[in-house]
PDB file of N, CA, C and O in Angstrom:
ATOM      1  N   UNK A   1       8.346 136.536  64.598  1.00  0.00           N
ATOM      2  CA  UNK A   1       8.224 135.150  64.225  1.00  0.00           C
ATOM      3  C   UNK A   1       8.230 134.296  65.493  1.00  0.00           C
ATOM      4  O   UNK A   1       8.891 134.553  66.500  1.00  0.00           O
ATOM      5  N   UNK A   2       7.181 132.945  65.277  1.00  0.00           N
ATOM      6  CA  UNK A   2       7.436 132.056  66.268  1.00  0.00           C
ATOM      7  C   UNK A   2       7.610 130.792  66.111  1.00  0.00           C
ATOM      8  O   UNK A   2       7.499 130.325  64.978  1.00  0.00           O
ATOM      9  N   UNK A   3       7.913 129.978  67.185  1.00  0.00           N
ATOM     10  CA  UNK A   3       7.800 128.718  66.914  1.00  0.00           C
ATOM     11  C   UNK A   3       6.977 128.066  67.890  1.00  0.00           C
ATOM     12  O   UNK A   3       6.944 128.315  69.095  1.00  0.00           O
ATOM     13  N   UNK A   4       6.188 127.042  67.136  1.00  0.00           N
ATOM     14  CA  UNK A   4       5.433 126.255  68.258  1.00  0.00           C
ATOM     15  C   UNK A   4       5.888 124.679  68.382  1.00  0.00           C
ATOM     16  O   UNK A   4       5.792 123.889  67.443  1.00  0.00           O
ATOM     17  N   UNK A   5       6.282 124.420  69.387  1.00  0.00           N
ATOM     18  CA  UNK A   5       6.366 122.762  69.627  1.00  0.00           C
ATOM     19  C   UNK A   5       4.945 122.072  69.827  1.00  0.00           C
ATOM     20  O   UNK A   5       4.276 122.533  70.752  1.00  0.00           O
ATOM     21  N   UNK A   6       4.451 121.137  69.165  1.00  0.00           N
ATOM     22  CA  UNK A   6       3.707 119.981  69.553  1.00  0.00           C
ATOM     23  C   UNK A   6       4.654 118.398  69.654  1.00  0.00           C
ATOM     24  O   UNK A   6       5.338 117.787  68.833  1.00  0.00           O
ATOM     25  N   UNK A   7       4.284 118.156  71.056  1.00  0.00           N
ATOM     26  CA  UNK A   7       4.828 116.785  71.580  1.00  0.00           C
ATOM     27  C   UNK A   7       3.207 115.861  71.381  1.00  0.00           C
ATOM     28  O   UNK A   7       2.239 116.332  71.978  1.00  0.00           O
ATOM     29  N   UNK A   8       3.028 114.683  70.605  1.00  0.00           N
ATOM     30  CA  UNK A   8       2.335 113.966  70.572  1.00  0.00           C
ATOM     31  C   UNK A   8       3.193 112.261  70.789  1.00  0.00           C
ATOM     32  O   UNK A   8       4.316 111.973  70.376  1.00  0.00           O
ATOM     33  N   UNK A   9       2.198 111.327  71.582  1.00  0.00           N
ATOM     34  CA  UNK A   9       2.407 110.007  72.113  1.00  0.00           C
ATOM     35  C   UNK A   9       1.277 109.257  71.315  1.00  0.00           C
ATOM     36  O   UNK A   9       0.120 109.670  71.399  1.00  0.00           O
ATOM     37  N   UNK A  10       1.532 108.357  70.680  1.00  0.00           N
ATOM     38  CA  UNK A  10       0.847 107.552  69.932  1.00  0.00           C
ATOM     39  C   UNK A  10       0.562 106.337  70.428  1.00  0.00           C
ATOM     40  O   UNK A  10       1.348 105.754  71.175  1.00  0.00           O
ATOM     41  N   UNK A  11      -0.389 105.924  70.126  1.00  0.00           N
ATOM     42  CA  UNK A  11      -1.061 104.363  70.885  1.00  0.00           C
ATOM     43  C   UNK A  11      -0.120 103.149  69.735  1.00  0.00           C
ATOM     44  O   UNK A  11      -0.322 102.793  68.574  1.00  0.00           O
ATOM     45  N   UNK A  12       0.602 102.913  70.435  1.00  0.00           N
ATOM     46  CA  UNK A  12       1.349 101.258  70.086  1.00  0.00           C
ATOM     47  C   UNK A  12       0.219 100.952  68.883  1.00  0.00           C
ATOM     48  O   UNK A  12      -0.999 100.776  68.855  1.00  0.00           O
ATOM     49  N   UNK A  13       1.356 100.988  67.865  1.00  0.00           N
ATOM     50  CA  UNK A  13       0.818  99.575  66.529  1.00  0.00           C
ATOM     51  C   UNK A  13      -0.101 100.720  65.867  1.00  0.00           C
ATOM     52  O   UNK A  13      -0.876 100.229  65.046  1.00  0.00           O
ATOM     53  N   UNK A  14      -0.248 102.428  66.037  1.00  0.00           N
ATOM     54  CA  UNK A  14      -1.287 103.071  65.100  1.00  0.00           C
ATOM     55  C   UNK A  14      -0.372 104.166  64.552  1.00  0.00           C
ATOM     56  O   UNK A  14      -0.716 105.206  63.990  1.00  0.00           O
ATOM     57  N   UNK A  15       1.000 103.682  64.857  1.00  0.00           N
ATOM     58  CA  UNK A  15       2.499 105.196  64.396  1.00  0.00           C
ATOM     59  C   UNK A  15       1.454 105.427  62.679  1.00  0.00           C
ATOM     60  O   UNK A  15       0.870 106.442  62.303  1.00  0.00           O
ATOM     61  N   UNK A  16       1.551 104.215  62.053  1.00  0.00           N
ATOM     62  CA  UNK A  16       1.352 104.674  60.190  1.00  0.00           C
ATOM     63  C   UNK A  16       0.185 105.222  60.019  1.00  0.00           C
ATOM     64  O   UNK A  16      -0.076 106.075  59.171  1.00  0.00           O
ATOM     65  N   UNK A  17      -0.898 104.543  61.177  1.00  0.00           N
ATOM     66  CA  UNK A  17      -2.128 105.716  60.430  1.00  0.00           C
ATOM     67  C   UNK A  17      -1.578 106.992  60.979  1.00  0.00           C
ATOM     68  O   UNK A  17      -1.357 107.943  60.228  1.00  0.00           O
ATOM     69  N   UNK A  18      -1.347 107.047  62.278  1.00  0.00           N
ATOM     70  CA  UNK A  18      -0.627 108.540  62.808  1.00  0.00           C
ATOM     71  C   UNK A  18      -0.071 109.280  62.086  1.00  0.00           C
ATOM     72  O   UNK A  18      -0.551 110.408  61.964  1.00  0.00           O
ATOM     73  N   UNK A  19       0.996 108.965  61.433  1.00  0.00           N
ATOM     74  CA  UNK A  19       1.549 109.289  60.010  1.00  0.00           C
ATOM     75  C   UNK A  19       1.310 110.430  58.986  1.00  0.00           C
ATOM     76  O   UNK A  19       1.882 111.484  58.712  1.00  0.00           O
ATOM     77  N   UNK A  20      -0.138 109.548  58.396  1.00  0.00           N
ATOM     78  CA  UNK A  20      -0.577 109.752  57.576  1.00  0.00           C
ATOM     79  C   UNK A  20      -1.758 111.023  57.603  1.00  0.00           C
ATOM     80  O   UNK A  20      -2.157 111.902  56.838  1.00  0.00           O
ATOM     81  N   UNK A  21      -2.030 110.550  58.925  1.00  0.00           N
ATOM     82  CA  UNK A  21      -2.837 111.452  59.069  1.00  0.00           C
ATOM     83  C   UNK A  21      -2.014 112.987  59.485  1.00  0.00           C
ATOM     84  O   UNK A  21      -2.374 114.103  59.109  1.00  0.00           O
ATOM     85  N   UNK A  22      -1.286 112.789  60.022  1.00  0.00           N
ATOM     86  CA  UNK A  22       0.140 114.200  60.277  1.00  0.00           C
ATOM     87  C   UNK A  22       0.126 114.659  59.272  1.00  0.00           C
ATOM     88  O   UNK A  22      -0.325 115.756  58.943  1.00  0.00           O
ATOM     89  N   UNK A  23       0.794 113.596  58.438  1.00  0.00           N
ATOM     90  CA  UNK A  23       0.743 114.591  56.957  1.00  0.00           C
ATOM     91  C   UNK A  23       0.080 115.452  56.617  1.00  0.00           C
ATOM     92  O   UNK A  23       0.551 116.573  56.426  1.00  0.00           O
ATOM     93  N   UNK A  24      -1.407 115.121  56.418  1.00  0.00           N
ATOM     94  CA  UNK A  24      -2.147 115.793  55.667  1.00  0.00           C
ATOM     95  C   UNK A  24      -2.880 117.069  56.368  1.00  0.00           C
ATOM     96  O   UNK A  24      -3.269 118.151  55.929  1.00  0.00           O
ATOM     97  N   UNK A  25      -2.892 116.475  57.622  1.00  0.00           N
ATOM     98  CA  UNK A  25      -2.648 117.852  58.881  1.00  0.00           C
ATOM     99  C   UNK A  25      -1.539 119.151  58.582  1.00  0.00           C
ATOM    100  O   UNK A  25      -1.770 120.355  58.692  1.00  0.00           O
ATOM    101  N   UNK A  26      -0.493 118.599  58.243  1.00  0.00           N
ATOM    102  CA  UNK A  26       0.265 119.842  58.029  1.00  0.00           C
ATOM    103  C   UNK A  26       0.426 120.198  56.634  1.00  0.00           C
ATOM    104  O   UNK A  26       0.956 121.297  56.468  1.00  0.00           O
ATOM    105  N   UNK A  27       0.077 119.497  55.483  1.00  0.00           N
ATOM    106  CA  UNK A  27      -0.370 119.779  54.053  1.00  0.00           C
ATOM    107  C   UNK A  27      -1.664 120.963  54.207  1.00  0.00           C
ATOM    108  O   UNK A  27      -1.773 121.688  53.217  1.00  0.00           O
ATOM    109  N   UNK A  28      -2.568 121.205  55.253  1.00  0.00           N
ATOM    110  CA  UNK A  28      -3.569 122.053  55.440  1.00  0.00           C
ATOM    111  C   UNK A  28      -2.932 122.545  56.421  1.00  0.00           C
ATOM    112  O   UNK A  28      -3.584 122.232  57.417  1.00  0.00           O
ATOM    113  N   UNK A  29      -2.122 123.078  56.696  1.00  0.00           N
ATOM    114  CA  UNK A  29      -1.303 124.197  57.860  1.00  0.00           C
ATOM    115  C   UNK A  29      -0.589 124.904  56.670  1.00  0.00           C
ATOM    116  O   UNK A  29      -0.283 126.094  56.749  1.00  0.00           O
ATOM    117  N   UNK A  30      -0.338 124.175  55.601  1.00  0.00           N
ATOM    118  CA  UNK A  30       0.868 124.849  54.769  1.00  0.00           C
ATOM    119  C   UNK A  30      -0.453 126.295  54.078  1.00  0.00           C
ATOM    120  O   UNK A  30      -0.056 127.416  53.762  1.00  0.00           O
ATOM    121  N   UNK A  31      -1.727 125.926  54.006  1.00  0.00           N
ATOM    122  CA  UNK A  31      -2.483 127.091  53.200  1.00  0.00           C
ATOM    123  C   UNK A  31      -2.442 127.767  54.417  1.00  0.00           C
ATOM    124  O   UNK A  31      -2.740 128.876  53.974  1.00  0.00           O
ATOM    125  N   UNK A  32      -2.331 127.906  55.352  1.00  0.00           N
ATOM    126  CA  UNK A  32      -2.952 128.845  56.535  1.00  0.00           C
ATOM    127  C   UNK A  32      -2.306 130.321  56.655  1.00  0.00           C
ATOM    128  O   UNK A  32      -1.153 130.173  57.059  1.00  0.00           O
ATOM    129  N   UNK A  33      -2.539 131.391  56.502  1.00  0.00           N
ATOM    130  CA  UNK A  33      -1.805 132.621  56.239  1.00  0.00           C
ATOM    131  C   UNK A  33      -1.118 132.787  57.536  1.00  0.00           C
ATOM    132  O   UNK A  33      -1.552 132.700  58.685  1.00  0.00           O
ATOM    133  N   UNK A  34      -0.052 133.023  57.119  1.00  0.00           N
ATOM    134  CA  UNK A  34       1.129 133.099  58.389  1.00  0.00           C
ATOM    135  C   UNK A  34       2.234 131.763  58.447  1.00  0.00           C
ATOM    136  O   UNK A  34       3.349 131.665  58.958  1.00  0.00           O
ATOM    137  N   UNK A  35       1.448 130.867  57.737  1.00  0.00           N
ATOM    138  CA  UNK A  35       2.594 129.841  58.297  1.00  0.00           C
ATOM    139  C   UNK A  35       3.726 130.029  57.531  1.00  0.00           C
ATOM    140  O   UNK A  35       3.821 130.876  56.642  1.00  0.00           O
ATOM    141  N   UNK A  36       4.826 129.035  57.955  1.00  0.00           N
ATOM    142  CA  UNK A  36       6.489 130.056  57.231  1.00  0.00           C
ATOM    143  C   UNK A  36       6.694 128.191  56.823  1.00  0.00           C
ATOM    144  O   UNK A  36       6.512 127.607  55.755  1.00  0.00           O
ATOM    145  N   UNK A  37       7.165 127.633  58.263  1.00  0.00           N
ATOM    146  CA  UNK A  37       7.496 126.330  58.041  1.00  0.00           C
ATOM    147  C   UNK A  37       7.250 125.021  58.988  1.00  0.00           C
ATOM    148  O   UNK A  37       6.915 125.258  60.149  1.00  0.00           O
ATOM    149  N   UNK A  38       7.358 123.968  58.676  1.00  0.00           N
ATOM    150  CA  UNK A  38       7.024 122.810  59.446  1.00  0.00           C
ATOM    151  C   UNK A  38       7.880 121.568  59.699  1.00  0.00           C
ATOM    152  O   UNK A  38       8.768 121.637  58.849  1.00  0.00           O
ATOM    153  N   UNK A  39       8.021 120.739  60.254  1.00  0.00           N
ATOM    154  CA  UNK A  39       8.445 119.525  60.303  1.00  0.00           C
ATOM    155  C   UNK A  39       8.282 118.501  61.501  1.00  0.00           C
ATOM    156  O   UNK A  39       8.228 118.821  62.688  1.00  0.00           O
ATOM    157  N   UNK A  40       8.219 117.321  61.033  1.00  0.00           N
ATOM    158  CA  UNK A  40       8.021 116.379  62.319  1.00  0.00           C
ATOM    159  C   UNK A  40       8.966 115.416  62.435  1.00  0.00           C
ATOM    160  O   UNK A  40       9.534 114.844  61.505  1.00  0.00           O
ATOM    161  N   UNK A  41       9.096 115.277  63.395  1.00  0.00           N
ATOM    162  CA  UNK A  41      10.419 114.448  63.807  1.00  0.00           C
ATOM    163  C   UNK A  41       9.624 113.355  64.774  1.00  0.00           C
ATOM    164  O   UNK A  41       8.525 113.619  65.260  1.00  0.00           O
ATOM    165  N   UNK A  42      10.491 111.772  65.050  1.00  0.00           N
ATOM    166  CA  UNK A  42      10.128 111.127  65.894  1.00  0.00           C
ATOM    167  C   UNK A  42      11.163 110.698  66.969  1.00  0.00           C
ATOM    168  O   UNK A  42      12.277 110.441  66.514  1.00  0.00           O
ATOM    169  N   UNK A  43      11.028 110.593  68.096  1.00  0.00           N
ATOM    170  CA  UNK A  43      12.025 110.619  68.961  1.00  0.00           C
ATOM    171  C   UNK A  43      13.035 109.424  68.598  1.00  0.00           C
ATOM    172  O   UNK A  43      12.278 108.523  68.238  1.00  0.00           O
ATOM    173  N   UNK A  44      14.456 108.914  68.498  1.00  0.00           N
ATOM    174  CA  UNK A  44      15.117 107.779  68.458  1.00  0.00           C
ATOM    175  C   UNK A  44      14.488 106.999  69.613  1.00  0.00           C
ATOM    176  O   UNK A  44      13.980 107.611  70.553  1.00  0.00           O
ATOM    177  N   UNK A  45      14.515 105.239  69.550  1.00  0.00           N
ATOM    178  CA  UNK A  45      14.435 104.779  69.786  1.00  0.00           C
ATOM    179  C   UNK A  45      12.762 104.424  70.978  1.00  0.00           C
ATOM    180  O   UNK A  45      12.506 103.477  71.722  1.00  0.00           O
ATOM    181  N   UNK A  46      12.164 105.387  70.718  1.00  0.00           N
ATOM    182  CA  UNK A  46      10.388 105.827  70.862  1.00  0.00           C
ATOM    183  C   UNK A  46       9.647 105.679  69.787  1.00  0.00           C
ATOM    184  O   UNK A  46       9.073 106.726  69.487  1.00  0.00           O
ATOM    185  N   UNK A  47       9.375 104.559  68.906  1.00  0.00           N
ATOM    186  CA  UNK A  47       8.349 104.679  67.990  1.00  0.00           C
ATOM    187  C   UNK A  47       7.012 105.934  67.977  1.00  0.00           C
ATOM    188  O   UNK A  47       6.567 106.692  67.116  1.00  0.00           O
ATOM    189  N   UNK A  48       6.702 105.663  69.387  1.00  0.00           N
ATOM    190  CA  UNK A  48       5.186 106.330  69.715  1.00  0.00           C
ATOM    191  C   UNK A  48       5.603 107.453  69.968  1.00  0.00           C
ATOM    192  O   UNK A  48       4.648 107.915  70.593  1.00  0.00           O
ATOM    193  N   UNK A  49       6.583 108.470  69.919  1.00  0.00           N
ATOM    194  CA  UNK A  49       6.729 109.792  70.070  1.00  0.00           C
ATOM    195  C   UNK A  49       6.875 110.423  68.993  1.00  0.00           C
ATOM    196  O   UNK A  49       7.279 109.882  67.964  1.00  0.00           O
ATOM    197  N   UNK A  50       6.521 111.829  69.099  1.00  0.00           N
ATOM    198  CA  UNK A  50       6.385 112.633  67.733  1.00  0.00           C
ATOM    199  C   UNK A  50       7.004 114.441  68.296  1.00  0.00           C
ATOM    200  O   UNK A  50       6.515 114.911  69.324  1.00  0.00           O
ATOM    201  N   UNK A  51       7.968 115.184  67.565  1.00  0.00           N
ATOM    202  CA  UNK A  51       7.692 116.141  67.817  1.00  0.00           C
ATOM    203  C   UNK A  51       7.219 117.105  66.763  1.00  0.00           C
ATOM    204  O   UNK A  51       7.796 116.846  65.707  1.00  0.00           O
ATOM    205  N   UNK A  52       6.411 118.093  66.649  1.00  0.00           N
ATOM    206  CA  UNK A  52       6.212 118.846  65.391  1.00  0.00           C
ATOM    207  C   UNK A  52       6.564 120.016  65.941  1.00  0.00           C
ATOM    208  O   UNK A  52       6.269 120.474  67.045  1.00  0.00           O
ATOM    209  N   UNK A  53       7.584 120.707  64.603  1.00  0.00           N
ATOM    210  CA  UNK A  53       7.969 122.037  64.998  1.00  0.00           C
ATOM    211  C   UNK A  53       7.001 122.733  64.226  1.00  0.00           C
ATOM    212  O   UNK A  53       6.653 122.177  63.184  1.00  0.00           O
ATOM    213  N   UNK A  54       6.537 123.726  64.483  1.00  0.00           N
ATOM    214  CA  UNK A  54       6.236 124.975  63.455  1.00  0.00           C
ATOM    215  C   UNK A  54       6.461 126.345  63.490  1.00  0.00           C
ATOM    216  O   UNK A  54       6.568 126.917  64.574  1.00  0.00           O
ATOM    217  N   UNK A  55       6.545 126.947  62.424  1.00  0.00           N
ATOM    218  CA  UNK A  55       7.281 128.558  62.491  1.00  0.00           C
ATOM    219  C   UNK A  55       5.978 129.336  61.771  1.00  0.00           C
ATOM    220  O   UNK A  55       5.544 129.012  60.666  1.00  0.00           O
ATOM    221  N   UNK A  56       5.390 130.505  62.661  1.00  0.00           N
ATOM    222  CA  UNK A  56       4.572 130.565  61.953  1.00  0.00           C
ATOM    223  C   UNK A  56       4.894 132.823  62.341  1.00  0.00           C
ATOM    224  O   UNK A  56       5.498 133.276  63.314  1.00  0.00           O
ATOM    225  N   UNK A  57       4.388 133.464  61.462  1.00  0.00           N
ATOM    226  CA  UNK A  57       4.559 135.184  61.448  1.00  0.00           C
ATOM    227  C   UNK A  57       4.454 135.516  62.638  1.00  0.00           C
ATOM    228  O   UNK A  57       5.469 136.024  63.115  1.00  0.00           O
ATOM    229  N   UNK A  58       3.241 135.374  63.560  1.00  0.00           N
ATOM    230  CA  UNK A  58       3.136 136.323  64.643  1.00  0.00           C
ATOM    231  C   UNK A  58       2.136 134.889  65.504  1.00  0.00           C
ATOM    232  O   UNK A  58       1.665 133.916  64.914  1.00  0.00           O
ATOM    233  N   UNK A  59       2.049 135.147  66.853  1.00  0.00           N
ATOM    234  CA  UNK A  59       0.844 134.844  67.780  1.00  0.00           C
ATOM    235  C   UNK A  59      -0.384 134.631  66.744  1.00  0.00           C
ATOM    236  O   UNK A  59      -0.636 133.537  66.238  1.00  0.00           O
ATOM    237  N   UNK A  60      -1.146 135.868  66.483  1.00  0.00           N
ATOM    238  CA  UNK A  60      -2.274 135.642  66.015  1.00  0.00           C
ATOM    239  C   UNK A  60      -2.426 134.863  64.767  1.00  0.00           C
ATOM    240  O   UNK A  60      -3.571 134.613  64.389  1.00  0.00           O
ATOM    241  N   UNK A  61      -1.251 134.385  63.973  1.00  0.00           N
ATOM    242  CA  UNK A  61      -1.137 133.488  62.712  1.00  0.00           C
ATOM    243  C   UNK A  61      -1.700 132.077  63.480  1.00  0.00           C
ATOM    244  O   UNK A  61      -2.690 131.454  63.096  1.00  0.00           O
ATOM    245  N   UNK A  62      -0.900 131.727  64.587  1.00  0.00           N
ATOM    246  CA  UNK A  62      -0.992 130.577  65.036  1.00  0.00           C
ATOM    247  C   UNK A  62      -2.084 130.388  65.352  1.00  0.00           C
ATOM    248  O   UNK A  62      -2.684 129.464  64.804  1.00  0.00           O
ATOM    249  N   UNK A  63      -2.877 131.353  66.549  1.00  0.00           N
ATOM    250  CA  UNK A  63      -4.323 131.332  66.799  1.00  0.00           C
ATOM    251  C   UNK A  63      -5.024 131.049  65.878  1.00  0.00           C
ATOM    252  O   UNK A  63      -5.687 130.012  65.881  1.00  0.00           O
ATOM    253  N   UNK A  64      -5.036 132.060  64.709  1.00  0.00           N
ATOM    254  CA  UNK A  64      -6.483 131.432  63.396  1.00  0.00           C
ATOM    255  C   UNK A  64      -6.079 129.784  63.014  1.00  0.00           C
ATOM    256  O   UNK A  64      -6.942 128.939  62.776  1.00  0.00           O
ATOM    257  N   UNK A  65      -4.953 129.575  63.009  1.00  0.00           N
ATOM    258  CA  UNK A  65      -4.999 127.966  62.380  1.00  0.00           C
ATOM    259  C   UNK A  65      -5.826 127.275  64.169  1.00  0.00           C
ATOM    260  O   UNK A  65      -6.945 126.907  64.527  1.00  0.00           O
ATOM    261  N   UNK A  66      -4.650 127.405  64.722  1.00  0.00           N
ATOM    262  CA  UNK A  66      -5.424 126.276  66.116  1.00  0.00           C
ATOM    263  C   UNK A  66      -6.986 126.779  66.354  1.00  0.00           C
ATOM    264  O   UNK A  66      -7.706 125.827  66.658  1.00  0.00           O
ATOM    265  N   UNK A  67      -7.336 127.419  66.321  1.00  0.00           N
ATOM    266  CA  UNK A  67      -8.926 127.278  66.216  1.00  0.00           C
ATOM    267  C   UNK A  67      -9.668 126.803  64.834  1.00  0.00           C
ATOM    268  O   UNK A  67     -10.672 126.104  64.694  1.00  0.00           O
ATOM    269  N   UNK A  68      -9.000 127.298  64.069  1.00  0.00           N
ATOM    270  CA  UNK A  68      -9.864 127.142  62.451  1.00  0.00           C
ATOM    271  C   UNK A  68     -10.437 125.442  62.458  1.00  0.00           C
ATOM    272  O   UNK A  68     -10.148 124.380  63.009  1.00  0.00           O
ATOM    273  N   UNK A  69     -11.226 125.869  61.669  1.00  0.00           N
ATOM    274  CA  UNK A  69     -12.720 124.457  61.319  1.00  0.00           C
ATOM    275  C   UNK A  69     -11.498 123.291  60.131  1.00  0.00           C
ATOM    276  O   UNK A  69     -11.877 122.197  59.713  1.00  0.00           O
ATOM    277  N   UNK A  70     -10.535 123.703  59.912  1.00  0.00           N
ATOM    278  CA  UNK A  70      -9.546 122.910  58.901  1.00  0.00           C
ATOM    279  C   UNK A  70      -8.744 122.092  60.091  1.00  0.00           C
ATOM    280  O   UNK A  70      -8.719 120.861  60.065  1.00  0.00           O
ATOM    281  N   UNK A  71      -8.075 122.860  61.159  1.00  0.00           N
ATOM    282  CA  UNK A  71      -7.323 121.978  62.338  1.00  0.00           C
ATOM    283  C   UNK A  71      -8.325 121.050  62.954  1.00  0.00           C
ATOM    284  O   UNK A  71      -8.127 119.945  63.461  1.00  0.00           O
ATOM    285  N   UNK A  72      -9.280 121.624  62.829  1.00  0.00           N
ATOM    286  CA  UNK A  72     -10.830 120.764  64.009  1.00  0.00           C
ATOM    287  C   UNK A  72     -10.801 119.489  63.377  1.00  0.00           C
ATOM    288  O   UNK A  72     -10.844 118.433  64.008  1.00  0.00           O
ATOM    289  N   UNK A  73     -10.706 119.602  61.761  1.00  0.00           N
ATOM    290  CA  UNK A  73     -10.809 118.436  61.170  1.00  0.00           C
ATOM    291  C   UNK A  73      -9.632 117.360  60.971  1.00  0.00           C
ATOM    292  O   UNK A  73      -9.608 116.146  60.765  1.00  0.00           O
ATOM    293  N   UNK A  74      -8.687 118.348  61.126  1.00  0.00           N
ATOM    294  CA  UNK A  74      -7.539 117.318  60.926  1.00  0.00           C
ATOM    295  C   UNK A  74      -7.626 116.744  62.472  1.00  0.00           C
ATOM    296  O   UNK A  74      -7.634 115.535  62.704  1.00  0.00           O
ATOM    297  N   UNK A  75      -7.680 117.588  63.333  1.00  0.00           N
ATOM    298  CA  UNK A  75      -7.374 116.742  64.757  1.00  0.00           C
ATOM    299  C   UNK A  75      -8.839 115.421  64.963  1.00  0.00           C
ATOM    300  O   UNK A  75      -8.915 114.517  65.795  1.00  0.00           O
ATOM    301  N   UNK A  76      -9.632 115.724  64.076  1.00  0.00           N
ATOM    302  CA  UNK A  76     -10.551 114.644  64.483  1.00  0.00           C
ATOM    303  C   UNK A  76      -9.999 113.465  64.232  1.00  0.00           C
ATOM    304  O   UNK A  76     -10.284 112.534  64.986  1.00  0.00           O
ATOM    305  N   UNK A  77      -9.045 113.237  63.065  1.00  0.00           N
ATOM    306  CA  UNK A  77      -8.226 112.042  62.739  1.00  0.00           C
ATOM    307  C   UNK A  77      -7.231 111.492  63.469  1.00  0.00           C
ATOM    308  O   UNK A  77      -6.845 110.333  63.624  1.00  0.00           O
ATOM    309  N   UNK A  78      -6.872 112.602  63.913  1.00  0.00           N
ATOM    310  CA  UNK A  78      -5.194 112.328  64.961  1.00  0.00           C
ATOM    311  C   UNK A  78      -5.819 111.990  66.738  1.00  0.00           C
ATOM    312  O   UNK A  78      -5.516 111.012  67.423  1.00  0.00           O
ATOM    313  N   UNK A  79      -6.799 113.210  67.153  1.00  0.00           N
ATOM    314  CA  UNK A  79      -6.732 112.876  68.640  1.00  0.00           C
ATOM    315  C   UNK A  79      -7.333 111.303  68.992  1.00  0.00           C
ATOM    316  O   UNK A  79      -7.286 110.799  70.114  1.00  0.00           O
ATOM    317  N   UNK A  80      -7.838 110.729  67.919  1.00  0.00           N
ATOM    318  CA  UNK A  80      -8.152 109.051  68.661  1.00  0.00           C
ATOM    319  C   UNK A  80      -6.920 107.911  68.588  1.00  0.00           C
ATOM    320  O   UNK A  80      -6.877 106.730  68.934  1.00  0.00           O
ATOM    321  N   UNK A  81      -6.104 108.665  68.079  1.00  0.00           N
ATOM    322  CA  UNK A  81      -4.455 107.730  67.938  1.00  0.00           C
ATOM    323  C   UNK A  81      -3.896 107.601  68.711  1.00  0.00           C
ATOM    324  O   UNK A  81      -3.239 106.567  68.832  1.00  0.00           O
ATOM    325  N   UNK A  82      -3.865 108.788  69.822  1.00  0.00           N
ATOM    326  CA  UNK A  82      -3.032 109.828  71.028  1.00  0.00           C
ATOM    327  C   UNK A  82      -3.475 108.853  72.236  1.00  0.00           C
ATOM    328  O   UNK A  82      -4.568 108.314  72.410  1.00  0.00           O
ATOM    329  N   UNK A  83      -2.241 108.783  73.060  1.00  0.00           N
ATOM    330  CA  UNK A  83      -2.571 107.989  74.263  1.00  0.00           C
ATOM    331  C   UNK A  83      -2.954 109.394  75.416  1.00  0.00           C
ATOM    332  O   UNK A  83      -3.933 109.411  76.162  1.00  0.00           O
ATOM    333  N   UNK A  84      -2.419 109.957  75.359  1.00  0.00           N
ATOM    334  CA  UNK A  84      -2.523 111.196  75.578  1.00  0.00           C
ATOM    335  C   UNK A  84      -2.666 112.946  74.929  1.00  0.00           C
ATOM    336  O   UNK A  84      -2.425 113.239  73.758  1.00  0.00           O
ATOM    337  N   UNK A  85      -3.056 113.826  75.875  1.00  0.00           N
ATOM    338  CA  UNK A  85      -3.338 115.165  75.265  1.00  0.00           C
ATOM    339  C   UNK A  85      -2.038 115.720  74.538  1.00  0.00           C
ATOM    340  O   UNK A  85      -1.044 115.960  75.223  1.00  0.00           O
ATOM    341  N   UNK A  86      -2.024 115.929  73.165  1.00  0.00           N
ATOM    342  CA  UNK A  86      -0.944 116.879  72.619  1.00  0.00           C
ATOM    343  C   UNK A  86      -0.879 117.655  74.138  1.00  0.00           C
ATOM    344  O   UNK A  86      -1.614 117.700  75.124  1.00  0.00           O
ATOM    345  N   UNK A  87       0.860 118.425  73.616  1.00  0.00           N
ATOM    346  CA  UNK A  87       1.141 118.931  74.581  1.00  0.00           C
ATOM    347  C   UNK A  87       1.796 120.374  73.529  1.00  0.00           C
ATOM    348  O   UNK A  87       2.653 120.149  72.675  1.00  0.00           O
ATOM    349  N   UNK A  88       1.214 121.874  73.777  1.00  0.00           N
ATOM    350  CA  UNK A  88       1.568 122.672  72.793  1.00  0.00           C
ATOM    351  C   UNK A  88       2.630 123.530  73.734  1.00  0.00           C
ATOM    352  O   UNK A  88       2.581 123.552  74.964  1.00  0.00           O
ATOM    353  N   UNK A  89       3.547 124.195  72.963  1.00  0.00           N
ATOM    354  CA  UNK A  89       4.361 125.227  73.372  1.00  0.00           C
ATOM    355  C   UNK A  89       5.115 126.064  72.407  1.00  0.00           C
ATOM    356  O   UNK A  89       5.713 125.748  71.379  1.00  0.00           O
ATOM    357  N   UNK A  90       4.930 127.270  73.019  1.00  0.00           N
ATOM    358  CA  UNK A  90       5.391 128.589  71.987  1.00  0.00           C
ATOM    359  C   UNK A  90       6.359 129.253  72.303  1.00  0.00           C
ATOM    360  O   UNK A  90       6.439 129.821  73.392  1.00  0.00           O
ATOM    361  N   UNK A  91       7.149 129.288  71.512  1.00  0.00           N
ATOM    362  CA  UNK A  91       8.515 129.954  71.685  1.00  0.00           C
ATOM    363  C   UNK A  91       8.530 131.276  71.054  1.00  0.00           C
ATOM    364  O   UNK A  91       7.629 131.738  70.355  1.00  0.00           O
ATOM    365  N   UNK A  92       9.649 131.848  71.369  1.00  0.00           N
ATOM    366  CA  UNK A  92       9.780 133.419  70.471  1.00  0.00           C
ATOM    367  C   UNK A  92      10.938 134.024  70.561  1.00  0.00           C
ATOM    368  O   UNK A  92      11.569 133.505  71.482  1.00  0.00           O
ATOM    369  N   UNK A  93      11.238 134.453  70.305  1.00  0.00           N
ATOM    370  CA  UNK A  93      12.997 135.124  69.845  1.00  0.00           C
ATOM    371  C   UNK A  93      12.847 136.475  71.179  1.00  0.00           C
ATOM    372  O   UNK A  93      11.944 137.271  71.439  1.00  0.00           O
ATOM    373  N   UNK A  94      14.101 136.239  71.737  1.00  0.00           N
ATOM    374  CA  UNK A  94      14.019 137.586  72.806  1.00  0.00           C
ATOM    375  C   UNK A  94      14.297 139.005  72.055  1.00  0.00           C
ATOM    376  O   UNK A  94      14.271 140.057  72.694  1.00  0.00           O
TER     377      UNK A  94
END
């Protein structure tokens, strides 16, 4: 099992479409075979920060979603919000 961090920075005054569009980004992560679990958190006192955890079976679970034509689409909604590049990282149990 793993976990992946995404750190996302949001452009001032677009957090609710950001939001919304998260949501439904990880409402289509929840069909993806392998995924276990999710959640997003926003930093205290950082409106424009976001972290998303996810737990997903193995490496290659994660790979088919981050490439799949379903993430392509959700990120078409999210990466014009972003002041900057998501920032991804993968963790794993020693």
């Amino acid at each position: 099992m793993i976990k992946i961090l995404i750190e996302r920075r949001i452009t001032p005054g677009l957090e609710e479409e950001y939001d919304r569009a998260a949501r439904d980004a990880m409402r289509a992560s929840i069909n993806a075979s392998g995924f276990i679990a999710g959640e997003s958190l926003h930093e205290r006192h950082h409106s424009d920060r976001r972290l998303l955890v996810t737990q997903w079976r193995d490496v290659r679970a994660w790979k088919d979603w981050l490439y799949s034509a379903e993430r392509e689409r959700a990120m078409q909604r999210i990466l014009p919000l972003l002041v900057e590049e998501e920032h991804i990282r993968l963790f794993e149990h020693d």
